[in-house]
DONUVO-447288 format. One record per residue (C-alpha): residue number from 1; residue in three letters; chain; x, y, z. Coordinates in nm, 2 decimals, m for minus. Layout:
REM residues N
+-----+---------+--------+--------+--------+--------+
! num ! residuo ! cadena !     px !     py !     pz !
+-----+---------+--------+--------+--------+--------+
! NUM !     ALA !      A !      X !      Y !      Z !
...
+-----+---------+--------+--------+--------+--------+
//
This chain:
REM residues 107
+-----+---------+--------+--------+--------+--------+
! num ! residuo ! cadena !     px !     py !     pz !
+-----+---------+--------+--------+--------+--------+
!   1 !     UNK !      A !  10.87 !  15.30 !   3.67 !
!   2 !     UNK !      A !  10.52 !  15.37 !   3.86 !
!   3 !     UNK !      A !  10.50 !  15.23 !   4.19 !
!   4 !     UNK !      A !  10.24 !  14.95 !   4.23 !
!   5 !     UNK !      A !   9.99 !  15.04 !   4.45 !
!   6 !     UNK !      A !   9.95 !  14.87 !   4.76 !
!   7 !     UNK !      A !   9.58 !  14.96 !   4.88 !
!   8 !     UNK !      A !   9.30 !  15.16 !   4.84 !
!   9 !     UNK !      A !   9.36 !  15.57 !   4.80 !
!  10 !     UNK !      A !   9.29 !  15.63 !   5.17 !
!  11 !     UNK !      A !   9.30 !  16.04 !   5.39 !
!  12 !     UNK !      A !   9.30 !  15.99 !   5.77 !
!  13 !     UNK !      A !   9.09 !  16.27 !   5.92 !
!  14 !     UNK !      A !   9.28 !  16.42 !   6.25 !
!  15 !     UNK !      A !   9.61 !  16.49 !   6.33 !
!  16 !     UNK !      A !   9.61 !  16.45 !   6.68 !
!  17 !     UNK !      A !   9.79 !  16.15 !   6.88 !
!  18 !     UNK !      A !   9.53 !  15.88 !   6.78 !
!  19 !     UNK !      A !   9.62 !  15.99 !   6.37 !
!  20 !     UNK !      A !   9.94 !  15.97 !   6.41 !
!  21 !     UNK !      A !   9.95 !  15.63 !   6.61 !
!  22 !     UNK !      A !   9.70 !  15.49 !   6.34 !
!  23 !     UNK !      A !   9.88 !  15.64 !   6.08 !
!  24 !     UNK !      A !  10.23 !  15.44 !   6.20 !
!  25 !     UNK !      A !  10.00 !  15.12 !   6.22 !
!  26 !     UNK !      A !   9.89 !  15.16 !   5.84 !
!  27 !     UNK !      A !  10.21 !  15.29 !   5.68 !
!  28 !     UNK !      A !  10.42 !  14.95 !   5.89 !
!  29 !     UNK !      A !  10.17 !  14.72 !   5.71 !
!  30 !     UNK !      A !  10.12 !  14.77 !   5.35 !
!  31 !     UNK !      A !   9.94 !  14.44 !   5.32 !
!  32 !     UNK !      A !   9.62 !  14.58 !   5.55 !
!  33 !     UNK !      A !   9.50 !  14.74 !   5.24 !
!  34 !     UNK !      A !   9.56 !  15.07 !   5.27 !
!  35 !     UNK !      A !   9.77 !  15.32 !   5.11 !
!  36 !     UNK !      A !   9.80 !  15.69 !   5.29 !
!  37 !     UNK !      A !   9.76 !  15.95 !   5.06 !
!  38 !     UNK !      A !   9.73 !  16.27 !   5.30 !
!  39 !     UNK !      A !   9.60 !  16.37 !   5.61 !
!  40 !     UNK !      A !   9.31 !  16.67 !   5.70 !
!  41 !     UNK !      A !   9.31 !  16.89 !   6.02 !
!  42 !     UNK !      A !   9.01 !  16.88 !   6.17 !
!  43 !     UNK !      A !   9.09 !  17.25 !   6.25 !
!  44 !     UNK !      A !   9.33 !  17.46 !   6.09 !
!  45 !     UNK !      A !   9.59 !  17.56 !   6.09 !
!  46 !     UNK !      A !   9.64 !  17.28 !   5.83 !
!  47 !     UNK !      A !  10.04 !  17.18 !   5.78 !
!  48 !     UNK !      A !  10.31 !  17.00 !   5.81 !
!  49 !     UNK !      A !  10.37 !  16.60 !   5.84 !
!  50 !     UNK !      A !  10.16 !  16.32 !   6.00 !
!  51 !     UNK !      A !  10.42 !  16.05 !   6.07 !
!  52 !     UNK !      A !  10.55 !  16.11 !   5.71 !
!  53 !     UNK !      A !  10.25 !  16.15 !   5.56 !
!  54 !     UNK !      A !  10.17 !  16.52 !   5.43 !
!  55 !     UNK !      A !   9.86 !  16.75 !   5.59 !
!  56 !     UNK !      A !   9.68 !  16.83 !   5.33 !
!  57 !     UNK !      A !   9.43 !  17.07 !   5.41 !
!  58 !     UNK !      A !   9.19 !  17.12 !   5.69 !
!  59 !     UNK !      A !   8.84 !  16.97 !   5.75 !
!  60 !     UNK !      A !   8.66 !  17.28 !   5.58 !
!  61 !     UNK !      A !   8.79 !  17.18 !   5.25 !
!  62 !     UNK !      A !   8.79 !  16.79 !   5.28 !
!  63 !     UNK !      A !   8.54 !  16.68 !   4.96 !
!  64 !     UNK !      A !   8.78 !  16.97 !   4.77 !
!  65 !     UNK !      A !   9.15 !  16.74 !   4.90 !
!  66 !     UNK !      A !   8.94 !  16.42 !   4.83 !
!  67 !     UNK !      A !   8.84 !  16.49 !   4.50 !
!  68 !     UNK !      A !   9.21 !  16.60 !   4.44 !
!  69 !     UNK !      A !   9.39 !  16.30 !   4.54 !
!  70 !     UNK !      A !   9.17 !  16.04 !   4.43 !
!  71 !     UNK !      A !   9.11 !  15.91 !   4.74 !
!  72 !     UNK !      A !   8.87 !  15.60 !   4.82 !
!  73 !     UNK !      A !   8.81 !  15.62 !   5.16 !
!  74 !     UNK !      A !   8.88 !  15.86 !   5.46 !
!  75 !     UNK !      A !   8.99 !  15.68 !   5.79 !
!  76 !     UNK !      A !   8.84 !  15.91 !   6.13 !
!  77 !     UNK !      A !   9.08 !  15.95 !   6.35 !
!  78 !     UNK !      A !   8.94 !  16.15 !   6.59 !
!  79 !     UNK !      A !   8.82 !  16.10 !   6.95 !
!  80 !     UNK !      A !   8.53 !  15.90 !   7.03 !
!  81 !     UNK !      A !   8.24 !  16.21 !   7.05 !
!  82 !     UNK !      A !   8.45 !  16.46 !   6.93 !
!  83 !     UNK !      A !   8.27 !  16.80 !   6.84 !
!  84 !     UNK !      A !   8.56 !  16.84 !   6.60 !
!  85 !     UNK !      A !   8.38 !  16.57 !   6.39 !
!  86 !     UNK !      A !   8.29 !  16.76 !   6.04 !
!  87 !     UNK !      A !   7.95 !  16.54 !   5.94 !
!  88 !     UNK !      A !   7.86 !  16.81 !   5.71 !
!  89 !     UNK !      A !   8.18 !  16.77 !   5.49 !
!  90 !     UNK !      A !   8.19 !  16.43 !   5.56 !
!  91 !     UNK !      A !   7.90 !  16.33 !   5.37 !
!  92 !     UNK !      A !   7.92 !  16.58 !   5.13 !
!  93 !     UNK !      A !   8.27 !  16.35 !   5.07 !
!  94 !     UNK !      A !   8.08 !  16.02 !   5.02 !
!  95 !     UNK !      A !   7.82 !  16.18 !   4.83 !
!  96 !     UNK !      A !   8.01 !  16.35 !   4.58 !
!  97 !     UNK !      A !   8.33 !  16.16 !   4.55 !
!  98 !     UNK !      A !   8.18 !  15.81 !   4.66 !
!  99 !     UNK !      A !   8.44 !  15.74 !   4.94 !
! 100 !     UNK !      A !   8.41 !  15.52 !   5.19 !
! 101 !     UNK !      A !   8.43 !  15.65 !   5.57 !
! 102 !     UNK !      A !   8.50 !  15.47 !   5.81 !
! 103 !     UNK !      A !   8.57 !  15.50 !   6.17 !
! 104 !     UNK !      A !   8.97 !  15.45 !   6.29 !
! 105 !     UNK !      A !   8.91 !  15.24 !   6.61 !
! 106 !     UNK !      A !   8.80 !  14.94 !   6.37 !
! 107 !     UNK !      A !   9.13 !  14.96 !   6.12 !
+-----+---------+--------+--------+--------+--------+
//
């Protein structure tokens, strides 16, 4: 039997402290409307486990893992300012795959 989805398709973007505290947040309420799908490196290298969720790849290849896993948005979590922030593949993710960005300090 398939699961019933419980949110919107949804990659959290770091990997770092905030990502994992945020990812905690999101995966202990189902109800906030989000269902984590993977999380991307902002740098490599790119594997392992995000609070149970699965790294899926880093930054350079973000509009490649979006396309992949369907997702709908991609949740920042990265610092404030961060010059690990990938604009480039960031919009070429909401131009090409139509997701949603959005920044992590307002989930």
């Amino acid at each position: 039997m398939a699961q019933e989805r419980t949110g919107s398709r949804t990659l959290l973007l770091g990997s770092g402290t905030f990502a994992a505290e945020l990812a905690a947040v999101i995966n202990a309420q189902p109800q906030c409307g989000y269902e984590l799908v993977g999380v991307v490196s902002a740098q490599a290298p790119a594997t392992g486990w995000c609070q149970g969720v699965p790294i899926l790849g880093s930054a350079e290849d973000l509009c490649g893992i979006a396309a992949r896993t369907g997702a709908e948005r991609i949740v920042v979590a990265l610092p404030t300012h961060s010059e690990l922030l990938p604009d480039h593949q960031l919009i070429e993710a909401r131009i090409s795959n139509e997701v949603l960005i959005e920044n992590g300090d307002e989930v």
